[in-house]
C-alpha positions in Angstrom: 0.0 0.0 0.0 0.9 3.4 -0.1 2.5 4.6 2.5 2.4 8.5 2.2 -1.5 8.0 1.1 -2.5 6.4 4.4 -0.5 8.6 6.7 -2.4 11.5 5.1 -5.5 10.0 5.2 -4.8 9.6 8.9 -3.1 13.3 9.1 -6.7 14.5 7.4 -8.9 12.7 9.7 -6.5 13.8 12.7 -6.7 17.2 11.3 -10.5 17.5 11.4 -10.9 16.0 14.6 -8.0 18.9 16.0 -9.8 21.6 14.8 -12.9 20.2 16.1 -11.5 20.1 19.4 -10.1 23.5 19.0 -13.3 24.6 18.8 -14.4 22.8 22.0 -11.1 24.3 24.3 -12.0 27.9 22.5 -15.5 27.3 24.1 -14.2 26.1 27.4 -11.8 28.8 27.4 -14.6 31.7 26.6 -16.9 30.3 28.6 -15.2 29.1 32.3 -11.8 30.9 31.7 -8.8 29.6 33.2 -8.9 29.4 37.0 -10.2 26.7 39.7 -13.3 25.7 37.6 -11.0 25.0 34.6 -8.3 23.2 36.9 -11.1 20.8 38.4 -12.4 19.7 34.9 -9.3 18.9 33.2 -7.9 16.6 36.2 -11.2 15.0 36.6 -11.0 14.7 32.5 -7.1 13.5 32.9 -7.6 10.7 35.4 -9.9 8.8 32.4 -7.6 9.6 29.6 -4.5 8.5 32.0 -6.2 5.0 32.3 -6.9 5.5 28.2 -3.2 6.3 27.5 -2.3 3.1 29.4 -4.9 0.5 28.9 -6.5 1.4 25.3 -4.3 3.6 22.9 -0.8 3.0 25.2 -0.1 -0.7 26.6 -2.9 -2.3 25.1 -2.0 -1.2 21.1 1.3 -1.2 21.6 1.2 -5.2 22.7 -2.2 -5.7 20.5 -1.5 -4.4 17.1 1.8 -6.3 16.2 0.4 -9.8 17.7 -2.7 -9.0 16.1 -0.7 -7.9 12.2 1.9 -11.3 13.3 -1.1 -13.6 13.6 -3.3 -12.4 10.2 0.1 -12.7 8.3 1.0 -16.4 8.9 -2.4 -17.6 10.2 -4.9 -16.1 8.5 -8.0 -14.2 8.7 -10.4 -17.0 11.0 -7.1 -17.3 13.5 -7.4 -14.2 13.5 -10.9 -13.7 14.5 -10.9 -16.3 17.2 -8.2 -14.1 18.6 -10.2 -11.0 18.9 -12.9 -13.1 19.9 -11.2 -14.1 22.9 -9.4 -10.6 23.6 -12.7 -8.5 23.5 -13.7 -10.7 26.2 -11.2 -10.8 29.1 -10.9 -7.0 27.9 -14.7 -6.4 28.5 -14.6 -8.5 31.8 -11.3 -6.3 33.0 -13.1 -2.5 32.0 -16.2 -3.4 33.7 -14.2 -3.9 37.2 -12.0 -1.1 36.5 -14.9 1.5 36.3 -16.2 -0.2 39.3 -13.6 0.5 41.5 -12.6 4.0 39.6 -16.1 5.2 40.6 -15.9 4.4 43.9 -12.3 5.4 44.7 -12.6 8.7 42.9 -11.8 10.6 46.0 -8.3 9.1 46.7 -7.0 9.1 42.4 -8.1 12.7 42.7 -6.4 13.6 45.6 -3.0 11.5 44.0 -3.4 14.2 40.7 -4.2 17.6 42.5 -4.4 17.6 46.2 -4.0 21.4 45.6 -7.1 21.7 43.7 -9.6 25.0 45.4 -12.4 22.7 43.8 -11.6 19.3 44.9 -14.6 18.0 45.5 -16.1 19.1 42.1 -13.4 17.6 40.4 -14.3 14.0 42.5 -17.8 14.6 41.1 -16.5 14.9 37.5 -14.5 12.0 37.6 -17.6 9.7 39.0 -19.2 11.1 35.9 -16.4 10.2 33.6 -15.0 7.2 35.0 -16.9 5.1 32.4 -15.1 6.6 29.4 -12.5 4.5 29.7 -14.9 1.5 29.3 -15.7 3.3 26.0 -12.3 4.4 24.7 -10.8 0.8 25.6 -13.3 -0.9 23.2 -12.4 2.0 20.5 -8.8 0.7 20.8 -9.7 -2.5 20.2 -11.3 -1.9 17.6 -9.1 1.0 15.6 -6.3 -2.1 16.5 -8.2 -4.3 14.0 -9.2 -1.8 11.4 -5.4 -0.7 10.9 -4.7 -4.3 10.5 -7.1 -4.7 7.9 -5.5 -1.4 6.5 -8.6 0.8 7.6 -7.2 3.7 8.8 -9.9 6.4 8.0 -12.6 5.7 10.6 -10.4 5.2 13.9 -9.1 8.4 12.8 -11.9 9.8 12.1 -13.7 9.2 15.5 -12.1 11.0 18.1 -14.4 14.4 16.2 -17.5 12.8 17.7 -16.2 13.8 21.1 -15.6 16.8 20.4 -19.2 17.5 18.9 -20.2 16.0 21.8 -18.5 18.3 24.3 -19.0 21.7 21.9 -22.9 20.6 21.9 -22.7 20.1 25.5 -21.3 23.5 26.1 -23.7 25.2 24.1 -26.9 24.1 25.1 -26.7 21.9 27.9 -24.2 24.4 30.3 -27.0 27.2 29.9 -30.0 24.9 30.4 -28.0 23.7 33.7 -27.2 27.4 34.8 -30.5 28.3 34.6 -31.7 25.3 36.8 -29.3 26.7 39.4 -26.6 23.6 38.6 -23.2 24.3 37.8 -22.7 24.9 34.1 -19.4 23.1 34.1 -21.3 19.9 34.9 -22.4 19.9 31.0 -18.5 19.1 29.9 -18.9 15.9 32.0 -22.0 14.9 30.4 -20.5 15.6 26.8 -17.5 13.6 27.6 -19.8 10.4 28.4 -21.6 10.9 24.9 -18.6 11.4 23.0 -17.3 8.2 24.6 -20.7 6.3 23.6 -21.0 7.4 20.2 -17.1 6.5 19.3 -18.0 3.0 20.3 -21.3 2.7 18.5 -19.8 4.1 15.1 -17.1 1.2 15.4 -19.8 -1.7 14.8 -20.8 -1.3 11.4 -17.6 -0.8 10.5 -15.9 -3.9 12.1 -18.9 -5.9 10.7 -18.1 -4.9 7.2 -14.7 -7.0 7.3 -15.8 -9.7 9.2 -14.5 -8.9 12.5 -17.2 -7.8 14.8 -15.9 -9.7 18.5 -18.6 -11.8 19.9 -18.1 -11.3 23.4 -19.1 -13.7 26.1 -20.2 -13.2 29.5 -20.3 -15.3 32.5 -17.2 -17.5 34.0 -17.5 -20.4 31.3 -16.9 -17.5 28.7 -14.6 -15.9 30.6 -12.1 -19.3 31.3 -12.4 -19.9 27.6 -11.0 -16.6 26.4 -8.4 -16.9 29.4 -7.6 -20.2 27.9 -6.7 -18.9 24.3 -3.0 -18.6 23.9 -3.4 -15.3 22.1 -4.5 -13.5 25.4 -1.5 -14.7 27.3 0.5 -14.0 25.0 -0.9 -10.9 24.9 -0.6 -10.4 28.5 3.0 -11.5 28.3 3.7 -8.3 26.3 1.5 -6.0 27.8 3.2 -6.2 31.1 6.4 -4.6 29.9 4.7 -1.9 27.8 2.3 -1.0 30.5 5.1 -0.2 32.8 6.6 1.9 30.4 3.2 3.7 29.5 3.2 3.9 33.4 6.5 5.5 33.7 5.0 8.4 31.4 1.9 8.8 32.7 3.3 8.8 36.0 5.4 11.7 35.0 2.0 13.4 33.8 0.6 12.6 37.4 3.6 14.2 39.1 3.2 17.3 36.9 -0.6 17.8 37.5 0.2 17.5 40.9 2.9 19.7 40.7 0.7 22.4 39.0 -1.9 22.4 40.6 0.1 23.8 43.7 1.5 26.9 41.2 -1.9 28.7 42.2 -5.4 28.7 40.1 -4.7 28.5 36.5 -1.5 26.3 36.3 -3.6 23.2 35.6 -5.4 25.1 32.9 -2.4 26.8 31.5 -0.6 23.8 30.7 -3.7 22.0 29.3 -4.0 24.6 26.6 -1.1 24.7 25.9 -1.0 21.0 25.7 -3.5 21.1 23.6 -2.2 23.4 20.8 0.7 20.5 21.1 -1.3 17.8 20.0 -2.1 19.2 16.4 1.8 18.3 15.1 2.1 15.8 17.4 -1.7 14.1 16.1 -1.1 15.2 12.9 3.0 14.0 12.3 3.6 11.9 15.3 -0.2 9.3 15.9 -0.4 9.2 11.6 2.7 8.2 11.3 2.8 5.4 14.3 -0.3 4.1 13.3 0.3 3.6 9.4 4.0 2.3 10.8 3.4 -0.2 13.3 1.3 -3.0 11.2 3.6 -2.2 8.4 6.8 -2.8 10.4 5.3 -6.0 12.0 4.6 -7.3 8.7 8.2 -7.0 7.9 9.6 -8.7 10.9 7.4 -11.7 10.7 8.3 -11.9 6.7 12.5 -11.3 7.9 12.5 -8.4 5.6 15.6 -6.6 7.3 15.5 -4.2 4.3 12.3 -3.0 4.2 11.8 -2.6 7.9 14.8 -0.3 8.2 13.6 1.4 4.8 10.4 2.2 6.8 11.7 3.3 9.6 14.5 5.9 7.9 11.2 7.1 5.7 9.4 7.8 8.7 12.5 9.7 10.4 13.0 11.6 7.3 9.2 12.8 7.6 9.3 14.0 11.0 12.4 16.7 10.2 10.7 17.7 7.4 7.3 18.1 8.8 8.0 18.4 12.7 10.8 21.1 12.4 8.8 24.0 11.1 6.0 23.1 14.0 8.4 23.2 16.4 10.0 26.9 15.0 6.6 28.1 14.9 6.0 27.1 18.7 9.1 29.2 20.2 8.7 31.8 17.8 4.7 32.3 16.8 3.2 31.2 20.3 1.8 34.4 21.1 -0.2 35.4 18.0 -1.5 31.1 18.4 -2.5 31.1 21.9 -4.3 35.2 21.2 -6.3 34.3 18.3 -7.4 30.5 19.8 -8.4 31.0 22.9 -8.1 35.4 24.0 -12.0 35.6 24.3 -14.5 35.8 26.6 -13.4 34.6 30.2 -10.0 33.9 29.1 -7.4 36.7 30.5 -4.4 38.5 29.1 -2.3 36.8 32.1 -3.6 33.4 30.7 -2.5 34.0 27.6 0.9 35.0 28.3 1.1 32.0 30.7 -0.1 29.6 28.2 2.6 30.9 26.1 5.4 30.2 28.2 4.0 26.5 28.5 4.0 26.0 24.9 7.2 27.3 24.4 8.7 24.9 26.7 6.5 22.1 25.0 8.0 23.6 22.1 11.4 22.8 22.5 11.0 19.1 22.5 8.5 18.6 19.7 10.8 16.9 17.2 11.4 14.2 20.3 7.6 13.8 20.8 7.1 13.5 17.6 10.4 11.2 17.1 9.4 8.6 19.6 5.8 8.1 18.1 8.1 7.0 14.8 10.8 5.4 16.9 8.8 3.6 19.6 7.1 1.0 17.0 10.3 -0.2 15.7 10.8 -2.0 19.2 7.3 -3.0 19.2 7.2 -4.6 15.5 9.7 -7.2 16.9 7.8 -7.7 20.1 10.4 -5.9 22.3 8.7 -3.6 24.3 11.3 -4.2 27.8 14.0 -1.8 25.8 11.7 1.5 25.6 10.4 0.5 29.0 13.7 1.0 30.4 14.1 3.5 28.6 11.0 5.6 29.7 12.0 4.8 33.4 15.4 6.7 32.9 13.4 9.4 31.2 11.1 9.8 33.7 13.9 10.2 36.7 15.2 12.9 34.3 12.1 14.7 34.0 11.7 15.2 37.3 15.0 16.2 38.1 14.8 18.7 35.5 11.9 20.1 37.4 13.7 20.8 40.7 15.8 22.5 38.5 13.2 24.8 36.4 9.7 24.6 38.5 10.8 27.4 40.6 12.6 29.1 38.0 10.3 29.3 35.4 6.9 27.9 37.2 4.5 26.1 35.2 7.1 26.9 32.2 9.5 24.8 33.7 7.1 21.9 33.8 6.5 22.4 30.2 10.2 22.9 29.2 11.5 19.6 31.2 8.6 17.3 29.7 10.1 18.7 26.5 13.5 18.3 26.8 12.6 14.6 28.5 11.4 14.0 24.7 14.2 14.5 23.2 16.4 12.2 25.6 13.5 9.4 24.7 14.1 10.2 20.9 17.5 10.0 21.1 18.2 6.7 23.1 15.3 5.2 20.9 17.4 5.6 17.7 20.5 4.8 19.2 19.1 1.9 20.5 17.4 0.6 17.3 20.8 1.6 15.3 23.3 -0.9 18.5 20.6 -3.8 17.6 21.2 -3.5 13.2 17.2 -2.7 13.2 17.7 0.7 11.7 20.3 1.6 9.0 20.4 4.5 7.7 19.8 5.6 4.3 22.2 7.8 1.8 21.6 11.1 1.7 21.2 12.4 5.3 23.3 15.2 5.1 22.4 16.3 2.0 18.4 16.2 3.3 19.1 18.3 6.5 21.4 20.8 4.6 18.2 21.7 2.5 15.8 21.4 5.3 17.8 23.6 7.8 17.9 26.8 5.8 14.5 27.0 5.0 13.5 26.8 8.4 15.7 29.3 9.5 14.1 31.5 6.8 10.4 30.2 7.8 11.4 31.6 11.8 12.9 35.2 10.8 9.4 35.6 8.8 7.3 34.2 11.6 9.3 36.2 14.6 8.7 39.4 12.5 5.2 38.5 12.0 4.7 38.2 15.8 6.5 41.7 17.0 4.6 43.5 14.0 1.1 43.5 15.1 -0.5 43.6 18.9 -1.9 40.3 18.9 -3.6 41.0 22.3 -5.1 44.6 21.5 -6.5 42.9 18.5 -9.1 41.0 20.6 -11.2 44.1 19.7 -11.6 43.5 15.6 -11.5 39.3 16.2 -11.9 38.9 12.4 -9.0 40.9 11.5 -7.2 39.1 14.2 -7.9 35.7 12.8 -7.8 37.0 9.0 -3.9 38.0 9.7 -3.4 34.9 11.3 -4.6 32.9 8.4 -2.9 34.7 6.3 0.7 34.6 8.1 0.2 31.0 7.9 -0.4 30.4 4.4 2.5 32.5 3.5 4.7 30.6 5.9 3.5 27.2 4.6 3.9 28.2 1.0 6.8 29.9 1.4 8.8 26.7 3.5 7.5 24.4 1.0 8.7 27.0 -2.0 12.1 27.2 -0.6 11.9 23.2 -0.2 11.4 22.7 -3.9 13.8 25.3 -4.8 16.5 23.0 -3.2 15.4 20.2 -4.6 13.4 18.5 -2.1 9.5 18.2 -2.7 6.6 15.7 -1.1 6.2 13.9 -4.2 9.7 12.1 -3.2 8.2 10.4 0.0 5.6 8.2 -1.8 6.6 5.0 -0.7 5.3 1.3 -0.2 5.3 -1.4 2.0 
């Protein structure tokens, strides 16, 4: 298949689904600003997507998708089945305890992300509500894990926007209907979370039906010993536990930064989730395309010995990411300002939050092309089944994080928690590839130096245009005329992508030379 087509089917999907959430933090942001209200929401909303990150789209994928790929490539399509048959089960049988016990211990996990919280208990009350999302979002992984096997990338992609209708919907009619029953408003973002979650799930089924693969799920303890008893789901387990302590060891980094934050005074908790947020449209768009289209790919080469090719995919990958990542990462130190004013400097949403914001995604900034890198590097280890190497790894990492942030937290405040997640991600990056180059996995190809000698200069031109772009106009006193606010910002951008991509061909180097596949 073709490589380049898929990723930017995924990028495109991944695209409309960021700018659909856009929408929904723009709406947050005008409507409950960023302060204790805004703090309490997005730990309550973290604790579910924590378990997410390390059951559904972390651990789980990372151990799922290559056994998954392995099996369909020397078994065939009815092994295949009777796998997921047996996974969906246990899974089912595991999520339905987990929100079980989440709902009733919601007290303690909050207290473990944000004892500093003004609004504790509201945020315990939001996280009853949206405990049961991960129920939901572990059943979407399972099933964007056997779509991308079947090479259907569009509709896992795709899915995440139905969130983020839900949530905008919820804001917009459901938070005033609540305020005027004398409920707070905030309560509607819970309530839009839960629906998201639901319809992500339900637009899965027709979709898994179509290629044959719908799970049939069984209940009850005869069920439940036969899908223990399938050698798929131990193995399965077998690699799980080494990835799950790695996703761990990140998300446990997450946990000590929320906690951190949200004893930097109202606002830190928010400030760093916008931010956050502005980083997930490279890192969505470059880093989750690239690792999804990757990972079946790569496993398929491993299980047919295709040293070659797998290396091949990897160094194509790599070369993506400095193309593509680089220029995100100049505009993040150098255009953060005019970003964060046009996307979220309305309503409720201060001047002092957007210069805070700022600092946060500058620091985020700085260690883009490593989160980006790892989501390219990572699934070379877990192609081959090896996911104790990034585990290690990650653990390292994590211990580096956090001694970065003794160093910068009270220097530079939230910034500082920003700047050492950041500079974490490069360290990750870096070991990755030197790891995968010490093992023979990754070779790479001729032409390196000549790539980055034409990709370096125009990204030094692309920042001198975008820093003068930023110190030319008041961004901030533009709040007043929003239309000619976002019109110049629209039009910056298309200049700046035009004018990387013009210098790019000038040297020689254009998109049409990444088609590739495998």
């Amino acid at each position: 298949m073709n490589l380049l087509k898929a990723a930017s089917t995924v990028s495109l999907w991944t695209l409309l689904s960021r700018v659909t959430g856009l929408v929904r933090d723009q709406l947050i942001a005008a409507s409950f600003g960023a302060g204790a209200l805004t703090d309490a929401f997005n730990v309550a909303f973290r604790i579910p997507n924590l378990l997410r990150r390390l059951f559904a789209e972390g651990a789980f994928s990372s151990a799922f998708v290559p056994i998954l790929a392995a099996t369909r490539a020397t078994d065939g399509d009815d092994a295949t089945r009777r796998l997921v048959d047996a996974v969906a089960t246990v899974l089912v049988a595991a999520l339905l305890l987990t929100c079980v016990l989440g709902v009733v211990g919601a007290p303690i996990v909050v207290w473990l992300f944000g004892a500093g919280l003004q609004e504790l208990g509201l945020a315990v009350v939001m996280t009853r509500w949206m405990f049961p999302y991960i129920g939901f979002m572990s059943l979407v992984a399972l099933s964007a894990g056997i779509l991308n096997t079947w090479r259907r990338f569009a509709l896992p992609a795709a899915t995440p926007v139905l969130l983020n209708i839900a949530v905008i919907g919820a804001a917009l009619f459901l938070a005033p209907w609540l305020e005027q029953h004398h409920i707070r408003p905030i309560h509607a973002l819970s309530a839009g979370v839960m629906i998201g979650g639901a319809l992500q799930l339900a637009i899965q089924i027709p979709a898994l039906r179509g290629i044959g693969c719908l799970p049939h799920i069984g209940f009850g303890p005869a069920a439940w010993r036969r899908a223990w008893a399938h050698p798929g789901v131990h193995r399965l387990l077998t690699q799980m536990a080494p990835a799950l302590l790695g996703v761990s060891v990140a998300q446990l980094s997450l946990l000590i930064n929320t906690q951190i934050a949200s004893h930097l005074g109202p606002g830190a908790v928010s400030w760093l989730f916008f931010a956050d947020r502005l980083m997930e449209f490279p890192t969505a768009l470059l880093g989750v395309a690239l690792g999804v289209v990757l990972i079946p790919g790569l496993s398929a080469k491993r299980a047919q010995n295709d040293d070659a090719g797998y290396s091949a995919q990897l160094d194509w990958g790599l070369r993506l990411v400095v193309l593509l990542a680089l220029p995100f990462a100049v505009a993040m130190g150098l255009f953060a300002k005019p970003l964060v004013a046009v996307l979220f400097h309305y309503g409720k949403f201060s001047v002092e939050a957007v210069e805070m914001t700022v600092l946060a995604l500058r620091g985020y900034g700085c260690g883009l092309l490593g989160i980006i890198g790892v989501k390219v590097l990572a699934p070379g280890f877990f192609a081959q089944q090896d996911l104790r190497t990034p585990v290690r790894i990650a653990v390292v990492v994590l211990v580096c994080t956090q001694l970065m942030n003794l160093a910068f937290v009270p220097w530079l405040g939230h910034a500082g928690l920003a700047l050492s997640i950041g500079l974490g991600a490069l360290i990750n990056a870096g070991w990755l590839l030197w790891g995968l180059r010490r093992q023979g996995h990754y070779r790479p190809a001729p032409g390196w130096a000549g790539f980055v000698a034409r990709v370096l200069p125009a990204n030094v031109a692309l920042g001198g245009g975008l820093a003068f772009a930023s110190m030319q106009l008041d961004w901030l006193a533009l709040q007043a005329q929003p239309g000619l606010r976002v019109a110049w910002l629209a039009g910056v951008i298309a200049v700046a992508v035009l004018g990387y991509f013009g210098l790019l061909a000038l040297a020689g180097l254009r998109l049409r030379q990444f088609v590739r596949r495998g």
